[in-house]
C-alpha positions as CSV (number, residue, x, y, z in Angstrom):
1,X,-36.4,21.6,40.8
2,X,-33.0,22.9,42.0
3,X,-30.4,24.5,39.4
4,X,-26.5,23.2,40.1
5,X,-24.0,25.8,39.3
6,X,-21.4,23.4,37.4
7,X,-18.1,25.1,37.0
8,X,-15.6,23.5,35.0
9,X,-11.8,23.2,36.2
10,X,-9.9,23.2,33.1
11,X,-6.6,23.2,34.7
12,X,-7.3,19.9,37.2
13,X,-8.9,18.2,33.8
14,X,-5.7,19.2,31.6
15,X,-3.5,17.9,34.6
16,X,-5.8,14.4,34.8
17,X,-5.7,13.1,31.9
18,X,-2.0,14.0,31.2
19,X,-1.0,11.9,34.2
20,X,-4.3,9.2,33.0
21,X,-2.3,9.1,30.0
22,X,0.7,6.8,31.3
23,X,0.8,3.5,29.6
24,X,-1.6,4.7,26.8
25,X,-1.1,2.9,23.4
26,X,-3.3,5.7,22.2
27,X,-0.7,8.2,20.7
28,X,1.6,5.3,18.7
29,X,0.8,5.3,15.2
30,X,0.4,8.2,12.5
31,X,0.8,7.4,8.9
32,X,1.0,9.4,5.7
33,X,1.9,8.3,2.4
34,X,6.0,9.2,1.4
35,X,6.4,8.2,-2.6
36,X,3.2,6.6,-2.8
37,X,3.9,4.6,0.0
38,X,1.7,4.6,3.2
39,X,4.1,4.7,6.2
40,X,4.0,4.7,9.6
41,X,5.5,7.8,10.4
42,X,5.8,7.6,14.1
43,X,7.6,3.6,13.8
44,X,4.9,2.4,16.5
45,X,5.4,4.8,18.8
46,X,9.2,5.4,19.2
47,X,8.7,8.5,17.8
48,X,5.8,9.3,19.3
49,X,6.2,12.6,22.2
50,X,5.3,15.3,19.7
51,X,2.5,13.3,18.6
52,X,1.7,12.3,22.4
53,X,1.9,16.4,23.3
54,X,0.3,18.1,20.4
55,X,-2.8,15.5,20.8
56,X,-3.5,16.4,24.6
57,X,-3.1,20.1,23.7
58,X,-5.5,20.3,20.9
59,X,-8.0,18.4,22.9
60,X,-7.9,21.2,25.2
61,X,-7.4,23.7,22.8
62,X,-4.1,24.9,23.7
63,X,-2.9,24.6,20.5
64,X,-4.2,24.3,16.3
65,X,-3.0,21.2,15.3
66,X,-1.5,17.6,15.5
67,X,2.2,17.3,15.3
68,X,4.9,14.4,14.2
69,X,7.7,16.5,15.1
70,X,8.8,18.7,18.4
71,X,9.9,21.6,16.5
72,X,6.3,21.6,14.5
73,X,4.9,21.8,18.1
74,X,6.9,24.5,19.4
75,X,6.0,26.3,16.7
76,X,2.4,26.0,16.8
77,X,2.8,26.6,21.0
78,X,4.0,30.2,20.5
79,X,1.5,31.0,17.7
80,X,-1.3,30.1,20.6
81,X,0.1,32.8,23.5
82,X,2.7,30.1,24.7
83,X,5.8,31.6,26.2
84,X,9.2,30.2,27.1
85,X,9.7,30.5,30.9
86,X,12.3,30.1,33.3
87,X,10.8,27.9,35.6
88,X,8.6,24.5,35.1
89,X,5.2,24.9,36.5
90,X,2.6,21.7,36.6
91,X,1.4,21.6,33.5
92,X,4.1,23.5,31.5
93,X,5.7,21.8,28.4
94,X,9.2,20.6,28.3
95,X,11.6,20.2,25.4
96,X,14.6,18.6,26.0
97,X,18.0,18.4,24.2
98,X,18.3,16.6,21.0
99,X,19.7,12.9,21.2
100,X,20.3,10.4,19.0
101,X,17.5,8.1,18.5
102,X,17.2,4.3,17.4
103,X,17.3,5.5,14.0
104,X,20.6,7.5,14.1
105,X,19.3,10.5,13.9
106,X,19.2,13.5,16.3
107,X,15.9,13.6,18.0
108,X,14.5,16.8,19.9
109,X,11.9,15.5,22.6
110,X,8.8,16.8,24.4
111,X,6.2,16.2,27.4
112,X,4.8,17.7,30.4
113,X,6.3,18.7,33.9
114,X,3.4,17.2,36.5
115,X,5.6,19.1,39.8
116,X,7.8,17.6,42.3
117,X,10.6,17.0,39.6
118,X,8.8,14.4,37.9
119,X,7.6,14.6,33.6
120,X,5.2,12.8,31.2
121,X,6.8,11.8,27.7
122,X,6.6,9.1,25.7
123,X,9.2,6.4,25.9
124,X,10.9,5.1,23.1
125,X,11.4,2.1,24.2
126,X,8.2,1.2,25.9
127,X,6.5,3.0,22.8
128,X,3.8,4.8,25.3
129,X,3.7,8.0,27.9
130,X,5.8,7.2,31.2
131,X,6.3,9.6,34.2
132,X,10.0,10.4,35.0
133,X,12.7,12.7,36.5
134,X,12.2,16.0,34.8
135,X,16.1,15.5,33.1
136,X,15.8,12.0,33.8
137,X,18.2,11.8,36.7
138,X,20.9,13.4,37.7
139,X,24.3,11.6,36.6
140,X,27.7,12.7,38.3
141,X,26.1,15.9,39.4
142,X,24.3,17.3,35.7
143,X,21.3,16.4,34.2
144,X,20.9,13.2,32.1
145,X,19.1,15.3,29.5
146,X,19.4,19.1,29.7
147,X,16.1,21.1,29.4
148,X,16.3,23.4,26.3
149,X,12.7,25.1,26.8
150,X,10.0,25.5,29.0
151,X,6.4,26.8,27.3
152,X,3.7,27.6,29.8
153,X,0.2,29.4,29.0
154,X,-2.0,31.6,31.2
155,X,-5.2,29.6,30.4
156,X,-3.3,27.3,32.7
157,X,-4.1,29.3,35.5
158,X,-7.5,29.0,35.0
């Protein structure tokens, strides 16, 4: 009987099911009770990137817990050794500029940089994870949405 050395790749898993992710209906709902009343916090999933991030990250234990919010995320990312960078490597977590959102409100948003320019995030629209431009485009020579952060972790290099 022959023993297999198995080695898992933890990086090329993390990156596979981010990018298995896309069209996921997985990461749309999240409800809590507000006054007695149970809510859907994340509106069927046009508020769903923190959610959408934080889950794949605790899967693979790259953070502590599930988020409804960007800055809740960001804040768990640098209690678990994430640092901001300079530079997007695959796998690294964006967080881009506030904008407003359906609801009026200012809304920070989150996802993954997968290389060659393109991102994972949910879409607010299409209520699941999409790949896109990194700033979404480029629109009379700036960004469509500016990059405020980049968080990358050295279990990535793994």
């Amino acid at each position: 009987m022959s023993t297999k050395k198995i080695t898992p790749l933890f990086n090329d898993t993390y990156l596979a099911v981010i990018k298995s992710s896309v069209g996921s209906k997985l990461f749309r709902n999240s409800y809590a009770k507000i006054n007695g009343k149970k809510i859907d916090i994340l509106e069927n999933g046009s508020l769903s990137c923190a959610f959408f991030a934080s889950s794949l990250l605790k899967i693979f234990g790259l953070i502590k817990e599930l988020h409804a919010t960007v800055d809740g995320t960001v804040k768990d990312l640098k209690k678990f050794s994430w640092r901001e960078s300079k530079k997007a490597k695959t796998g690294s977590i964006l967080v881009w500029e506030a904008k407003k959102g359906n609801d009026g409100k200012l809304h920070k948003h989150n996802g993954f940089y997968i290389g060659n320019n393109k991102a994972i995030s949910n879409n607010d629209k299409l209520r699941t994870p999409r790949i896109h431009h990194r700033t979404y485009g480029i629109k009379n020579g700036r960004p469509v949405r500016k990059i405020e952060a980049i968080f990358w972790n050295k279990k990535l290099e793994q």
